[in-house]
C-alpha positions in Angstrom: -104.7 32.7 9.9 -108.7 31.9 10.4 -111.4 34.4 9.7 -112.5 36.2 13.4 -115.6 34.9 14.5 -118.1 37.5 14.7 -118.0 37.7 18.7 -114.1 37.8 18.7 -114.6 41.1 15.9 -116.7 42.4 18.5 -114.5 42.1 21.6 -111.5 43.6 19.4 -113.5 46.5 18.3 -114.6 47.3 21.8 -111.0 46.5 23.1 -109.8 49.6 20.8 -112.7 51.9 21.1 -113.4 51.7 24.8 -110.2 53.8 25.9 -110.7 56.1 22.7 -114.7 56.5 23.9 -113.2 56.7 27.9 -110.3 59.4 26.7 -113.6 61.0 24.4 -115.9 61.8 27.2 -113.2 63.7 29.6 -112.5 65.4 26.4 -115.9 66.8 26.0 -116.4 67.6 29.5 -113.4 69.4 29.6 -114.5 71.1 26.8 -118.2 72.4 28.2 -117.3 72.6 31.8 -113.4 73.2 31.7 -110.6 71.2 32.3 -110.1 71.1 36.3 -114.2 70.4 36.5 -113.0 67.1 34.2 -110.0 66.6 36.5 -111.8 66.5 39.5 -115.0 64.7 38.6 -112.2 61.8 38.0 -110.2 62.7 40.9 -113.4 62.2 42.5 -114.8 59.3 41.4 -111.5 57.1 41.2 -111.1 58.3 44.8 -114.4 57.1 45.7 -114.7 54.1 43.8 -111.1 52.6 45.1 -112.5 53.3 48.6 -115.7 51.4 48.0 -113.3 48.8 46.5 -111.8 48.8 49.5 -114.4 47.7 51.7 -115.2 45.1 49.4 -112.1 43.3 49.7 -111.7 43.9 53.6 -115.1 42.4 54.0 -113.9 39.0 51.3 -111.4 39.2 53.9 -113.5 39.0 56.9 -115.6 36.7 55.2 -112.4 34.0 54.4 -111.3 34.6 57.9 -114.9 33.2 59.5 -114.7 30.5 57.0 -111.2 29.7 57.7 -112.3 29.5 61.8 -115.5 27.4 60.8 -113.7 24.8 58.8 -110.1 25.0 59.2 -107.6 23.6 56.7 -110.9 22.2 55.3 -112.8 25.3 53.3 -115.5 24.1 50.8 -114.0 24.3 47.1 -117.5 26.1 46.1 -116.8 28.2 48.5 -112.8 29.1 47.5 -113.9 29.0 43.7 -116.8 31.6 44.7 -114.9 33.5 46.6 -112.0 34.1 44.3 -115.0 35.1 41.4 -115.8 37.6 43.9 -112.4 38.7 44.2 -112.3 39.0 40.1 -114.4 40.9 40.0 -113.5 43.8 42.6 -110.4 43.8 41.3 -111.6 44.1 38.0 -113.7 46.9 39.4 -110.6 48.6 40.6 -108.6 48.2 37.7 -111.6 50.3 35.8 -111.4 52.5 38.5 -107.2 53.3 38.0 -108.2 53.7 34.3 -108.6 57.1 33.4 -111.9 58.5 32.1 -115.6 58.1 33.2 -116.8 55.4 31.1 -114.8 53.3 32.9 -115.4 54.9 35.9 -119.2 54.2 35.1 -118.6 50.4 34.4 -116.4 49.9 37.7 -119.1 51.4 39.6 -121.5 49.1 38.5 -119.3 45.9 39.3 -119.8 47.9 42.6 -123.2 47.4 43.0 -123.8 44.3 45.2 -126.5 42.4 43.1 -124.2 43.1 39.8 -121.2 42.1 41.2 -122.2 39.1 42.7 -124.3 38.1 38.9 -120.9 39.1 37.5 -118.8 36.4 40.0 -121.9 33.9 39.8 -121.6 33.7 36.2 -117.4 33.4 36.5 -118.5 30.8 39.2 -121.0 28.7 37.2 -118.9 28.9 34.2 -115.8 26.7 35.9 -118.1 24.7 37.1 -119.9 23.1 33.8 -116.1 23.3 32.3 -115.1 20.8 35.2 -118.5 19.2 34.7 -117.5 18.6 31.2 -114.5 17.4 31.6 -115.8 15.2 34.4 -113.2 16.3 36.9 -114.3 18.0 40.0 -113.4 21.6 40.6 -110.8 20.6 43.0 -109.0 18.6 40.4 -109.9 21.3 37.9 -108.2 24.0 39.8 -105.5 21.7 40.9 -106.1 22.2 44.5 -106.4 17.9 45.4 -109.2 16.9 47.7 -110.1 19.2 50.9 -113.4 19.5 50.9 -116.8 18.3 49.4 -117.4 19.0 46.1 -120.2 19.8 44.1 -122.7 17.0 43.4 
């Protein structure tokens, strides 16, 4: 088996102590504030998060619908390949949310925020696009969709 690259040791060491750090904090608070001020600061926040999850996804919704209506059978693949980023990412959002603890909590309610979430899908966006680029295919072919639409230059 090959050595793990720094970055990989990194994202394994995170992948372990994230939920041990998440379980941690509700720990603590329990601890100073008691355990149904700990219980409902989650309650509160998964509850609230999921709901502003919510609106996020009925307004991709809305958003698919008008471009459905303005072009048909015909969408833009930018446009389907930005979209689903966006999509990612709330549902990464909510998955952190339906995770118990605050630390998680805390990092789903910053994919929440408008200008982070849309860095967060522009970055999942721009990435597929140089990996099509690269592979001089264009991101319909990449994503295996065939041609419907224009591509990107």
């Amino acid at each position: 088996m090959p050595p793990l690259s720094p970055r990989r040791f990194f994202n394994l060491v995170l992948l372990v102590l994230f939920p041990v750090l998440d379980v941690a904090t509700i720990l603590a608070i329990a601890h100073f504030f008691g355990i149904i001020i700990a219980l409902g600061i989650v309650a509160v926040s998964t509850i609230l998060g999921l709901l502003a999850c919510r609106v996020r996804l009925r307004k991709l919704a809305a958003d698919a619908e008008a471009w459905r209506e303005r072009y048909g059978e015909k969408v833009p693949n930018d446009y389907m390949v930005f979209q689903g980023s966006q999509l990612f990412v709330s549902f990464l959002a909510m998955f952190f949310f339906l995770f118990p603890g605050l630390l998680s909590d805390l990092f789903a309610f910053l994919l929440t925020i408008p200008a982070l979430r849309k860095d967060a899908g522009d970055r999942l966006f721009f990435a597929l696009r140089a990996k099509a680029r690269q592979e001089g295919k264009t991101m319909s072919e990449l994503l295996g969709r065939g041609r419907c639409g224009p591509n990107p230059p």
